[in-house]
C-alpha positions in Angstrom: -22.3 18.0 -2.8 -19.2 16.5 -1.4 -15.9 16.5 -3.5 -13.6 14.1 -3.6 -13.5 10.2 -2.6 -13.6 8.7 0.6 -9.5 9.5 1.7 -10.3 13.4 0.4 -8.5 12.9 -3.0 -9.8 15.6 -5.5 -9.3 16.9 -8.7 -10.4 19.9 -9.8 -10.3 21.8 -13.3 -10.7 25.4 -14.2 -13.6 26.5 -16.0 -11.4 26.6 -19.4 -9.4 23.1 -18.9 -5.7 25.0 -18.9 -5.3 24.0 -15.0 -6.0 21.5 -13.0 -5.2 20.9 -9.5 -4.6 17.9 -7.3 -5.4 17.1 -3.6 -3.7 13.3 -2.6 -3.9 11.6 0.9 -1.1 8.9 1.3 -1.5 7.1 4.2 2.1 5.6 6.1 0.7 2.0 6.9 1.9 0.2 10.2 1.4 -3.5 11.7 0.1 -4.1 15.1 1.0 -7.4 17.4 -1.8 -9.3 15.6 1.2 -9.1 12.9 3.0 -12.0 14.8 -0.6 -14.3 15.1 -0.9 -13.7 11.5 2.5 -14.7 10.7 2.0 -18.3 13.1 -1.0 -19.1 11.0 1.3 -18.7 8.0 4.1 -20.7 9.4 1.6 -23.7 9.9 0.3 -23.4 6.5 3.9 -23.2 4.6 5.2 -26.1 7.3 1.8 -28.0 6.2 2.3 -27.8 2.4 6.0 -27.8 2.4 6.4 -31.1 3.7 9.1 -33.1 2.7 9.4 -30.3 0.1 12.8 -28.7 -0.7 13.4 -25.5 1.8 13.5 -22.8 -0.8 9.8 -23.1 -0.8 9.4 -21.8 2.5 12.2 -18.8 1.8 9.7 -17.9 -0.7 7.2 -16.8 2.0 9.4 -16.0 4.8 11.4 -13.1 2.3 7.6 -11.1 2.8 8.7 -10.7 6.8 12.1 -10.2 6.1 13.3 -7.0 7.4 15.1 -4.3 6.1 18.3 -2.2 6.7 16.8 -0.3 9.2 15.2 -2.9 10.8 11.5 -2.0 9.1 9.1 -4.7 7.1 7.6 -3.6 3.9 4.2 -3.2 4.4 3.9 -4.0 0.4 5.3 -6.9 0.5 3.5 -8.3 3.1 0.4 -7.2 2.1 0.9 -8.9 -1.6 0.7 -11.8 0.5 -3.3 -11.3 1.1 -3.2 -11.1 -3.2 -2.8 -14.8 -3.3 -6.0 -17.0 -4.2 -5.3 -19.8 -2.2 -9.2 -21.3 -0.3 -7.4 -23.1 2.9 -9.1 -22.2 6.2 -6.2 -21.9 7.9 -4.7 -19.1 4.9 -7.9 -17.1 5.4 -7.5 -16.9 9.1 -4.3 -15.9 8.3 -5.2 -13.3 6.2 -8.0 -12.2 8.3 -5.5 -11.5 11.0 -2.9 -9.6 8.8 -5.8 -7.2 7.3 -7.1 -6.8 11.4 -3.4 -5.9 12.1 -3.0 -3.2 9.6 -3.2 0.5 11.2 -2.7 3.7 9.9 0.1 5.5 11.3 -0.3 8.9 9.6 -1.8 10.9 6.8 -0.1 12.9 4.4 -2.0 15.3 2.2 -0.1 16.5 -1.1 -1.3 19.4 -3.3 -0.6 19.1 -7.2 -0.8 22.0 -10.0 -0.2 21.1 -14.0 -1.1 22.9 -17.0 -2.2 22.0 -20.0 0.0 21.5 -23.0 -1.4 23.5 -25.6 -4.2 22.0 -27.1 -3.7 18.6 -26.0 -5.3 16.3 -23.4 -1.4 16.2 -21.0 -0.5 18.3 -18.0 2.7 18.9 -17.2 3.3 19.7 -13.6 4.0 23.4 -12.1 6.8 23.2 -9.6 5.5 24.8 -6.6 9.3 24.4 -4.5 8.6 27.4 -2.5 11.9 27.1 -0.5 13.6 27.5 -4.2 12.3 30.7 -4.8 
């Protein structure tokens, strides 16, 4: 039988419940240049709706591509952009484009330990700061 989901996250208990161990993947998310088509196929739909609309509207979008001190876009926030229910053509394309664009840049695998505390159903974490010891 295979253990663990589809990005290799497990969890696995001793026989006796006291320990339990944990196996996480995160992955570091990156864009690729269908970013930019994406983000034209937004424009058009903000410059559509917005329309004689007052301009803070459109910052409203435009804050998801904003950049940050390093010169880096969140990832998160423009991927809560695809979160949004709205059913114009155009937005779909869009979206289509921004989820084609996404690309993993690495994987990171973390291993957990807890124990049990006492004879209730909480962990509490073992450090495992090997470089401390």
């Amino acid at each position: 039988a295979k253990v663990g989901g589809a990005k290799g996250n497990t969890t696995l208990t001793t026989f006796d419940g006291r320990y339990m161990i944990k196996r996480a993947v995160s992955d570091t998310l990156t864009f690729d240049e269908g970013l930019q088509a994406a983000k034209a196929l937004i424009d058009e739909c903000v410059h559509e709706w917005t329309e004689g609309a007052r301009s803070e509207i459109r910052a409203l979008i435009n804050d998801a591509f904003n950049v940050d001190k390093e010169g880096k876009i969140s990832t998160g926030r423009i991927l809560s952009l695809r979160r949004l229910d709205i059913q114009d053509e155009k937005w779909q394309r869009a979206m289509a484009a921004l989820s084609d664009s996404v690309r993993v840049q690495c994987s990171k695998s973390y291993i957990r330990v807890y124990e049990r505390i006492g004879d209730t159903d909480q962990y509490r974490p073992i450090s495992l700061d090997i470089a401390g010891v």
